[in-house]
N, C-alpha and C positions, 0 to 999 in steps of 0.2 A: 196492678193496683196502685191509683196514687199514696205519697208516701204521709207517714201518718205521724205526728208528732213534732218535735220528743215530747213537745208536752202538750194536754189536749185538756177541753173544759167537758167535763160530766156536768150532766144537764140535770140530773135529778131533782136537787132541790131546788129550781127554778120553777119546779112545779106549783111550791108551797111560798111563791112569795108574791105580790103584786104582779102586772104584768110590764109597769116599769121599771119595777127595777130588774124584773128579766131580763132587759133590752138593756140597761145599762150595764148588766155583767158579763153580756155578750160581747156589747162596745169596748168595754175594759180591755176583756179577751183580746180583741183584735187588736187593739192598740198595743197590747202587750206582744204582740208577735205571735199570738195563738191561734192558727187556724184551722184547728181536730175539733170540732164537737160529736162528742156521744148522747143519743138521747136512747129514749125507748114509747111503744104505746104506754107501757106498764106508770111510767114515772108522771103520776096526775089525771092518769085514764086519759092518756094522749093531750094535756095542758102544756107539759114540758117541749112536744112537738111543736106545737101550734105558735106558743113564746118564742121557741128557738127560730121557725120558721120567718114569724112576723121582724123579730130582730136580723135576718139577715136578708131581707126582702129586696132590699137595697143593693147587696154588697153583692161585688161580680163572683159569679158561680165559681168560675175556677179558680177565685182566688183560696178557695177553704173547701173543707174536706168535713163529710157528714155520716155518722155510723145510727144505725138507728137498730132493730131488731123485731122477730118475728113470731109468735110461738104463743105470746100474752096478748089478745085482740081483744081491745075494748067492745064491751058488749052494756049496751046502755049508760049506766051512770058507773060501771066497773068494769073490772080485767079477767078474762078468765084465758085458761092454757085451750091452745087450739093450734095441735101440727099437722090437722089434715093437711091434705097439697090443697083443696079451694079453702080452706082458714088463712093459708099461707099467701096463698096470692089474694085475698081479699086483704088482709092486714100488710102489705106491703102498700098495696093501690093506697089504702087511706092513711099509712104515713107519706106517703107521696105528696096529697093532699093537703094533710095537716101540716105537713111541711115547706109545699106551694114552691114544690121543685118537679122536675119530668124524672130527674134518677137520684137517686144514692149512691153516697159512693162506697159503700159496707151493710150489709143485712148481716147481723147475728144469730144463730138459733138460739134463745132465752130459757135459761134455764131447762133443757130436758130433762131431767134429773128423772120423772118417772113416766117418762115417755121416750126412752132414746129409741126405742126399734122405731117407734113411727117416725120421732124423727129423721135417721137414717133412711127409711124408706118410703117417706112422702116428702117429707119437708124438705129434705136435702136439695132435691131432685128438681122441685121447683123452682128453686135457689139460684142451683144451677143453670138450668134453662131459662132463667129472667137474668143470668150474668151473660150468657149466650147471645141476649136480644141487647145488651149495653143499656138495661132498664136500670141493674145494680151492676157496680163495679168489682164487687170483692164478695165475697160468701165467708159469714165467719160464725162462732160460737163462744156464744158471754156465760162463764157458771163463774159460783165461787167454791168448786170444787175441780181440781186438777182430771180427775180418772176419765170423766165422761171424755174431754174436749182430747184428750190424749189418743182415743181409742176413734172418734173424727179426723185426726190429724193424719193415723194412719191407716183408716179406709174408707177417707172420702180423698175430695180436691179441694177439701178450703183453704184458704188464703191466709187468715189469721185468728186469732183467738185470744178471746178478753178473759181475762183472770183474775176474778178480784179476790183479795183476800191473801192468797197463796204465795205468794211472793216479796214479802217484806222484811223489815228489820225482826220483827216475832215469828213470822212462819214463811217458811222458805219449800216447804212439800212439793210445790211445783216445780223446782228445780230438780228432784228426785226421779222423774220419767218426762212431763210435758216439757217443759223448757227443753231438752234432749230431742227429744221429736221434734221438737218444733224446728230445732235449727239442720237436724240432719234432714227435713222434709223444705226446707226454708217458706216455711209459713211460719208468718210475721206474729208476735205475742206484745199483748198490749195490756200493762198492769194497771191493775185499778184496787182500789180497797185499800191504799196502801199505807193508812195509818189504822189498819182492823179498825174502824168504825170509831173510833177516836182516840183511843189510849197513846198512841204515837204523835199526836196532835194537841195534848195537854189535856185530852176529856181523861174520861174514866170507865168507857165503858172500853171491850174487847170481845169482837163479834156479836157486838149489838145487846150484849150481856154484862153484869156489873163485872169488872177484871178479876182476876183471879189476884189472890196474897203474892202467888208465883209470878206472873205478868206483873203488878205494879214492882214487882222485886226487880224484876229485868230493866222494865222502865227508868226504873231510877239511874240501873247500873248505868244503861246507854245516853241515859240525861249527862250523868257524870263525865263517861267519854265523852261526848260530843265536845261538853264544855270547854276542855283540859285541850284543845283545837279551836276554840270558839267559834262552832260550830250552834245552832239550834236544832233540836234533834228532830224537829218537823221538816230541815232545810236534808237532812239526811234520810229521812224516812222518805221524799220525795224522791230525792236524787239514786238511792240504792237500788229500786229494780232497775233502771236504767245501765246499773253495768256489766247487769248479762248480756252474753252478746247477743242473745234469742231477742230481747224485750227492744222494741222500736221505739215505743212510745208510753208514755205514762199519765192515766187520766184523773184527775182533781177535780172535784166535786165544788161546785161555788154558789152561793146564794146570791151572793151581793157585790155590786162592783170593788170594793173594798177587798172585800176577804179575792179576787180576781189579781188585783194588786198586790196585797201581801203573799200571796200565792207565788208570784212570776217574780218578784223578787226575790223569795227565798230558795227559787229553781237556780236564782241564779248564783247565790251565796258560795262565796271560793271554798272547797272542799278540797283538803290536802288528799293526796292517797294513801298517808299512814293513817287516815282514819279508818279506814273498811280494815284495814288488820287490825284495829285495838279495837274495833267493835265485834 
């Protein structure tokens, strides 16, 4: 599997913005030294592909590394779940397309959550056999729940697995068995989510839900530490999966070539190591 990280651009909200300024947060990206992008079909019913695809249309293949995922197949003007084995290789073929590359280099299985036996037993399998043919380079699995991708890690062959959510300054559960698995299986873990949906980033919300009295309580607390290091707690919230030794790489969600910039500079913000003890 080429090597992924440490720090990678989530394509999501590139879905909901113009299609120049996709291109220009892409550009940022690589200027900045970033060359992981993660998309998905799901993120704009395959818009986020197409952006991603058209901004890198240019730039030499092996210079940059692309994950994308399989399981949500756009189905007219929307996304629906499909882990058949021909859902799966149909939805690979047209992020192929929408990406206007011959391979990938990471297919994810996307959220299973209520489909893992077919998963496991069709979609895997195809995965497999199109990493066989060097169509896709890496076979993985993206939830924001630790349990499913744990129980992949130890009975399938995939490579690595995206985790969003689970692994932050607020919730750490995925250190509790996956992260474990992962590194005594050495399949590579790649965090994502890692400001819970923004509470760690100066929003308000935590898990895409208004925060809890509890969580803004915490926030404060780790606002306080970071300070007292002059630290920003966005520049730690980034940096912290990173010091598991499971976690390869860490993906940051960007709209705009701005917020690509203020991003890769706070990646780079000197962080003492008496900070992770007082936090």
């Amino acid at each position: 599997m080429r090597m992924l990280g440490p720090l990678g651009l989530g394509t999501a909200p590139l879905a909901g913005v113009e299609p120049d300024a996709a291109h220009a947060a892409v550009e940022a990206a690589l200027d900045a030294g970033i060359n992981y992008f993660d998309t998905a079909p799901l993120y704009g019913a395959g818009a986020a592909e197409r952006r991603l695809g058209e901004a890198l249309a240019g730039v030499p293949r092996h210079s940059y590394v692309v994950s994308t995922k399989a399981g949500r197949r756009v189905v007219g003007d929307g996304v629906e779940y499909d882990f058949s084995a021909e859902g799966i290789k149909a939805s690979v073929a047209e992020s192929l397309s929408r990406l206007g590359v011959d391979r990938v280099d990471v297919v994810h299985l996307h959220d299973p959550d209520e489909h893992v036996e077919q998963a496991l037993d069709e979609a895997y399998p195809v995965l497999d056999e199109l990493r066989r043919q060097s169509v896709i380079g890496a076979v993985g699995i993206g939830m924001n729940s630790p349990e499913i991708p744990a129980r992949f890690v130890r009975e399938t062959d995939i490579d690595v697995v995206l985790i969003a959510g689970r692994y932050t300054l607020l919730d750490r559960s995925a250190a509790d068995d996956l992260l474990t698995a992962a590194a005594d299986r050495g399949v590579a873990v790649i965090a994502g989510g890692v400001f819970n949906s923004g509470i760690l980033a100066g929003g308000s919300t935590y898990d895409y839900r208004p925060a809890s009295p509890a969580i803004v309580t915490e926030v404060e607390r780790l606002t306080k530490v970071c300070a007292s290091y002059d630290v920003p707690l966005k520049a730690a919230a980034m940096r912290f999966p990173a010091t598991h030794p499971a976690v390869t790489a860490v993906l940051i969600g960007c709209a705009t070539a701005a917020e690509v910039r203020e991003n890769a500079a706070l990646w780079r913000h000197p962080l003492p190591a008496e900070l992770w003890t007082a936090l």
